[in-house]
C-alpha positions as CSV (number, residue, x, y, z in Angstrom):
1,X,0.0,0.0,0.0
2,X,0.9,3.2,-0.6
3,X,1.5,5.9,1.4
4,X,-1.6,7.7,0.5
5,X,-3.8,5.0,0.4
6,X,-2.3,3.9,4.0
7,X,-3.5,7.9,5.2
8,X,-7.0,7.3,3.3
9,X,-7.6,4.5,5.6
10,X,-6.3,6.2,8.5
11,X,-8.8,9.1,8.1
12,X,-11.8,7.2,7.3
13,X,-10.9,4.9,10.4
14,X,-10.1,8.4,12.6
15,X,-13.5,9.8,11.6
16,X,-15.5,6.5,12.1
17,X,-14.3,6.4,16.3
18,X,-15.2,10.0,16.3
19,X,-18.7,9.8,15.1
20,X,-19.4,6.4,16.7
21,X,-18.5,2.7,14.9
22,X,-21.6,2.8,12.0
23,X,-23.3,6.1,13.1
24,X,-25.2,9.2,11.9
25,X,-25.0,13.2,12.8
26,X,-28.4,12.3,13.4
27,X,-30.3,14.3,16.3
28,X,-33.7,14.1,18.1
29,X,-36.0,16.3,17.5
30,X,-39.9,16.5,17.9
31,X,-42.9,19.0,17.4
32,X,-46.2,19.3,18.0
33,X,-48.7,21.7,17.6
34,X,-51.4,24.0,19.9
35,X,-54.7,24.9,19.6
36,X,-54.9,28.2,21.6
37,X,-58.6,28.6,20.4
38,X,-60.1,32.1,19.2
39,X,-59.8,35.4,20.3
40,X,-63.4,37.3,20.8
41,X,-63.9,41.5,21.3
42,X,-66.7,42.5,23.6
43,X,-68.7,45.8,22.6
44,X,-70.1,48.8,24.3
45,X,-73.9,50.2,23.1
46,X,-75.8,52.7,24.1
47,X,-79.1,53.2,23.4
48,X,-81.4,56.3,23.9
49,X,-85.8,56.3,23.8
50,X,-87.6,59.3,23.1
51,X,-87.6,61.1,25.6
52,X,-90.7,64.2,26.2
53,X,-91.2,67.4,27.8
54,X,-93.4,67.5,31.3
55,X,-94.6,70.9,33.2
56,X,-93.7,70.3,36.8
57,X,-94.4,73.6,38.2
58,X,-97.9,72.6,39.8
59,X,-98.2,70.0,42.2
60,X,-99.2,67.7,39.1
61,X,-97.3,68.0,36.3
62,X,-98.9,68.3,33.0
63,X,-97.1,66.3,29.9
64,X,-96.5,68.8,27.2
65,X,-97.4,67.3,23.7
66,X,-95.5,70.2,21.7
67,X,-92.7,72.1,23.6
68,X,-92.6,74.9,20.8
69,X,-96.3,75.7,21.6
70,X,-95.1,75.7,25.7
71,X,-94.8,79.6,26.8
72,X,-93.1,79.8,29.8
73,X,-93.5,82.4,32.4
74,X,-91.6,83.4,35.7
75,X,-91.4,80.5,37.6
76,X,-92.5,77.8,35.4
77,X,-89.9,74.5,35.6
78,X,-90.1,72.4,32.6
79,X,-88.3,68.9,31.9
80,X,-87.4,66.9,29.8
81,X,-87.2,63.1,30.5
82,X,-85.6,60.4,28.2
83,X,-83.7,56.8,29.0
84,X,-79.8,55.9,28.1
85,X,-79.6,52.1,28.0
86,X,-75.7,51.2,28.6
87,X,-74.4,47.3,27.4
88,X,-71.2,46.7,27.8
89,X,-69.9,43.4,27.5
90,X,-66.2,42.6,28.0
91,X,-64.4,40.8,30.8
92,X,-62.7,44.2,31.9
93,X,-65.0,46.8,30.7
94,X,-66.1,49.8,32.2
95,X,-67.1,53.2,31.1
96,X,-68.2,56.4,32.1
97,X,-71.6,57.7,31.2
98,X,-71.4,61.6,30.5
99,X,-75.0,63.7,29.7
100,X,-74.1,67.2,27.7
101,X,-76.1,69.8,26.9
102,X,-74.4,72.5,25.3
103,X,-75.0,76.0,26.3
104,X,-78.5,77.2,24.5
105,X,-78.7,79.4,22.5
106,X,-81.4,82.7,22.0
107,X,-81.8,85.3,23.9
108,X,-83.9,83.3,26.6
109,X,-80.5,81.3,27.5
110,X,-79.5,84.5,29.6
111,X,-82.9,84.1,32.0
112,X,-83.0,80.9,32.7
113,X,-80.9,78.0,34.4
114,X,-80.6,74.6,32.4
115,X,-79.6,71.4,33.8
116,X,-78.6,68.0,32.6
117,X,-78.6,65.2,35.6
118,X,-79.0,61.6,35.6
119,X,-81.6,59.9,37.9
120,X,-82.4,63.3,40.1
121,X,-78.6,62.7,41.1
122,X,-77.4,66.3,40.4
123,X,-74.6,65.2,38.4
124,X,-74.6,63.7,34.9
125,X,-72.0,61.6,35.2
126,X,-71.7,57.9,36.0
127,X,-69.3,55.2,36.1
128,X,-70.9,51.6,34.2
129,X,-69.4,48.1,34.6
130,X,-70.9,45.2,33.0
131,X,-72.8,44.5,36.4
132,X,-74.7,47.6,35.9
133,X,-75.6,48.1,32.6
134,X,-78.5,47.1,30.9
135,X,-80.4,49.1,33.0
136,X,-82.5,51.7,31.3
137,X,-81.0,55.2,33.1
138,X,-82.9,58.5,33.8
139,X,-82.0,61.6,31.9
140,X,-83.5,65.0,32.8
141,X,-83.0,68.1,31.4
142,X,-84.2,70.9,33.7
143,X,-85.3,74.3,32.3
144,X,-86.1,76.9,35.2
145,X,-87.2,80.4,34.8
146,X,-87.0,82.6,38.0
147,X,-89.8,83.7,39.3
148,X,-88.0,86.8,40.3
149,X,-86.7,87.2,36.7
150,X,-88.3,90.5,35.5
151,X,-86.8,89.9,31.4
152,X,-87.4,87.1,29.0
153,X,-90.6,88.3,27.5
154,X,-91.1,86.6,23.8
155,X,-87.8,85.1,23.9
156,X,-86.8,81.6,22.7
157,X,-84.1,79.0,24.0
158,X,-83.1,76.6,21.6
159,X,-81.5,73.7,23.3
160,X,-80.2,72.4,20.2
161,X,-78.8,68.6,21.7
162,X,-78.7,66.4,24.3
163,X,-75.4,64.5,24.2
164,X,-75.3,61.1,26.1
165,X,-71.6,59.8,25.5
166,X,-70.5,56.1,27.1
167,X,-66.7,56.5,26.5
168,X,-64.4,53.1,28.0
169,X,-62.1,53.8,30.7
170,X,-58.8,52.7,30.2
171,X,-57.9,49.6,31.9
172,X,-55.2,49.6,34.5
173,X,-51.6,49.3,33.8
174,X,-50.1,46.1,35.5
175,X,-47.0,47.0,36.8
């Protein structure tokens, strides 16, 4: 044999004990898979009825079928009474419940006091969770005229909308 031959040998045998007598570079390996399922988004509704205008300045109110034929004088308190319906549905959902009425408008706005509450609360604002939605809420807007008020003959207020607005709170940051 020759001398390169003989070194042939010598390598194949040297490789051979290094990688094991008859084996493979082989490695196990396995996979498998997961089923992590789907992925769902709650929502958050809102839903306002009619609402309509009562005269409450007697002992027993009067429903008023057409505000714009209504002609208040000193003293007269008129509402106006609707329902906000919050749904909220999401594992960590809440929201706040805001009632706006922007400032009227006419020369009337500058004799009277106007008020937007929810449920005779004095404030028209309210936190919702999913544990108390659903529930059809009170909304009242409250137009006074002072008895003491000696302008605001023939004038007009225009309250031009009643904004209800359910807005989501943000969730808290985990730390």
């Amino acid at each position: 044999m020759n001398k390169s031959t003989k070194g042939v040998i010598a390598a194949v045998a040297g490789v051979t004990l290094l990688t094991g007598v008859g084996g493979t570079f082989a490695n196990w390996s396995e996979s498998r898979t997961a089923a992590p399922g789907s992925v769902t988004a709650g929502h958050l509704t809102l839903t306002v009825a009619s609402g309509e205008w009562t005269d409450i300045t007697a002992a027993t109110p009067k429903l008023i079928s057409d505000i714009s034929l209504f002609r208040m004088v000193p003293g007269d308190v008129v509402e106006y009474t609707t329902t906000v319906t919050p749904d909220l549905l999401g594992d960590n959902l809440t929201a706040t419940l805001t009632a706006t009425l922007p400032a009227g408008s006419g020369a009337l706005a500058n004799d009277v006091t106007v008020v937007a509450e929810f449920d005779g609360s004095g404030t028209a604002t309210r936190q919702i969770t999913e544990a108390n939605d659903d529930t059809a809420i009170p909304v009242t807007v409250t137009v006074t005229m002072p008895f003491t008020t000696t302008v605001g003959e023939d004038e007009v207020l225009s309250l031009a909308a009643l904004t209800v607005n359910l807005v989501q709170n943000a969730n808290p940051v985990v730390v």
